[in-house]
C-alpha positions in Angstrom: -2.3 -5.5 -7.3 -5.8 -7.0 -6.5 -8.4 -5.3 -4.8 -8.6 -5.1 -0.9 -11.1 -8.2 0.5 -12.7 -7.1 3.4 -13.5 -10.8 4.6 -11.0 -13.4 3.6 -11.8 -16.8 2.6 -10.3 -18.6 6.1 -12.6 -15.7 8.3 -15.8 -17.0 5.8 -15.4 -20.5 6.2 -14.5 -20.3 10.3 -18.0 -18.2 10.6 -20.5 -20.7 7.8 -18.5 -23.6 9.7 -19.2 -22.2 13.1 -23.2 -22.4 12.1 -23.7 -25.3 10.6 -21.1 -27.3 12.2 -21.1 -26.0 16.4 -25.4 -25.4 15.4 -24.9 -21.6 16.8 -27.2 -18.9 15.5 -25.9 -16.8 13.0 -26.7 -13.5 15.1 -24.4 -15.1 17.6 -21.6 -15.7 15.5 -22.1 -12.5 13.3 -21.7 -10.7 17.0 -19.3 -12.8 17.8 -17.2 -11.8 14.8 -17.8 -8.7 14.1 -19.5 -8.9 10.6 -23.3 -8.5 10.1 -25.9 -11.0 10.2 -27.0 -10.6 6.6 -23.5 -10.7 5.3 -23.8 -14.6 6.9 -26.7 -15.5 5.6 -25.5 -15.0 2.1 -22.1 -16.6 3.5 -24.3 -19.5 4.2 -26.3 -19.9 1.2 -23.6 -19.8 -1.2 -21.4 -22.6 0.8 -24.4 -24.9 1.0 -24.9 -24.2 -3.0 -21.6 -24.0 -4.4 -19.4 -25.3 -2.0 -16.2 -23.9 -0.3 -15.4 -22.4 -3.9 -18.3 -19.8 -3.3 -16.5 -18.3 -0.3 -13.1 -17.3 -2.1 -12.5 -13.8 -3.1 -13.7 -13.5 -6.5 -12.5 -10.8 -9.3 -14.6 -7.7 -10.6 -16.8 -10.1 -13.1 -18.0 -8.4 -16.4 -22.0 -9.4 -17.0 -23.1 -9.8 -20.7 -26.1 -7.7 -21.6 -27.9 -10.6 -22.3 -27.3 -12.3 -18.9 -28.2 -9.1 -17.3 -31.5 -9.1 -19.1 -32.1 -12.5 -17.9 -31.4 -11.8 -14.4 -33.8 -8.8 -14.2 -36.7 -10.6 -16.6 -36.8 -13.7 -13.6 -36.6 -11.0 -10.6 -40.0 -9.6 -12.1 -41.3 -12.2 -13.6 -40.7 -15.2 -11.1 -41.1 -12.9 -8.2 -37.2 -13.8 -7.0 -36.0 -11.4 -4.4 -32.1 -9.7 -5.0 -30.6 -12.1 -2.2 -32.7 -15.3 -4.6 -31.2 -14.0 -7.8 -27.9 -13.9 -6.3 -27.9 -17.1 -5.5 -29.7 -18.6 -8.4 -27.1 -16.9 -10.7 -24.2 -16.5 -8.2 -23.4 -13.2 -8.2 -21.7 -11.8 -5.0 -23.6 -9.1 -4.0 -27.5 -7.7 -3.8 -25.9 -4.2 -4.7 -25.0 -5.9 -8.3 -28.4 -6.8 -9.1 -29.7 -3.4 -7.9 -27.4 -0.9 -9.8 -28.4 -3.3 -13.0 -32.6 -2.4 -12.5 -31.6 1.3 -11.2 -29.2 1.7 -14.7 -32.4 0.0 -16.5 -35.0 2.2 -15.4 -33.1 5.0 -16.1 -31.6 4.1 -19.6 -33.7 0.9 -20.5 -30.9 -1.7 -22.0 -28.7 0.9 -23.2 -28.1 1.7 -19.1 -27.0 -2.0 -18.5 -23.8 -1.6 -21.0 -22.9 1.5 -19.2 -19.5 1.7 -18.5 -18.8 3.3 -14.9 -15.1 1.4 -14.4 -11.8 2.2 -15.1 -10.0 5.6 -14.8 -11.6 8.1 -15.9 -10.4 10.3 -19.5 -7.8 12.7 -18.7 -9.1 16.7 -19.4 -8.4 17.7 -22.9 -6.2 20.7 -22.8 -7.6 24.0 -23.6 -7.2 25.0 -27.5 -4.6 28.0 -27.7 -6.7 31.1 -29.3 -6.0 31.0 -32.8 -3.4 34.4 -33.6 -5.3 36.8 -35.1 -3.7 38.3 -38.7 -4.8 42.1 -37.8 -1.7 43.7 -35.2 -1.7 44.3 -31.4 -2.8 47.8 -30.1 -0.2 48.8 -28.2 -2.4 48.1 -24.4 -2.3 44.2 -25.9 1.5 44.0 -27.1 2.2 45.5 -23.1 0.0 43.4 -21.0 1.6 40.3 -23.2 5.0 41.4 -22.2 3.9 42.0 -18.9 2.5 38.5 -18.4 5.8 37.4 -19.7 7.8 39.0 -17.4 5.6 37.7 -14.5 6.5 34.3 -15.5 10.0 35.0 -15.9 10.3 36.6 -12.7 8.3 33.8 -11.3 10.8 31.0 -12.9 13.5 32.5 -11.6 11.9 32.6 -7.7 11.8 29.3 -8.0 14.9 28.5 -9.3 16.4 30.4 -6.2 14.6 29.1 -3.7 15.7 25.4 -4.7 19.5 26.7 -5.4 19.2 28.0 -1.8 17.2 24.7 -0.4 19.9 23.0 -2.0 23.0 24.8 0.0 20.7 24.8 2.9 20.7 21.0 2.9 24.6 21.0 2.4 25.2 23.2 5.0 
């Protein structure tokens, strides 16, 4: 299952086409089609870089550290802006570029191999408390046995209710 595009590669080429082609503004045709002006823009610059190619969906793209290094080193040092750097290293989105200098302020390099994707680690289950070797006073041994019994008792709720769900369902 691939992730949901929210523009797909016909709607892209239609609006870059309707620019440069039918010489319309890009506010016009941004209105006109419901996506913003920015968004365009980039549209725009890629397809006149990269060709039709650039406009196709792309897939969740892992960045070396090193590349990453290199792409914030020519921001600062070559002045580039984030929507420049996109397009000088195509990368889709301004947002990329962004969370990359925010994770490097933070955590210097170390924050650019951060790993945020994927499904997060399942809770580890609580330890059971280790049985002591020393008895139960007799309050312990009857609140034990009285927890037991509450499950029990709730078990067997249960199991009614779905016997009688089940004849209900019959009937």
């Amino acid at each position: 299952m691939g992730r949901k595009v929210k523009y797909n590669y016909d709607f892209k080429l239609r609006c870059v086409k309707q620019v440069l082609n039918h010489h319309q503004t890009v506010e016009a045709v941004s209105k006109l089609n419901g996506c913003h002006h920015t968004t365009l823009h980039d549209w725009i610059r890629f397809y006149e870089k990269y060709g039709k190619k650039a406009l196709l969906p792309r897939k969740n793209k892992v960045y070396s550290l090193p590349f990453k290094i290199k792409v914030l080193e020519a921001i600062n040092k070559d002045s580039l802006s984030f929507s420049q750097a996109c397009l000088e290293f195509n990368i889709p989105t301004k947002s990329v570029i962004m969370n990359w200098q925010k994770n490097y302020k933070k955590l210097g390099a170390e924050g650019l191999n951060h790993k945020t994707r994927g499904k997060p680690k399942a809770m580890e289950f609580k330890k059971a408390k280790k049985k002591s070797n020393k008895p139960l006073t007799r309050e312990e041994e009857l609140l034990l046995e009285n927890e037991s019994l509450r499950a029990e008792l709730d078990l067997l709720k249960k199991l009614q209710a779905l016997i009688q769900q089940e004849q209900n369902e019959k009937q």
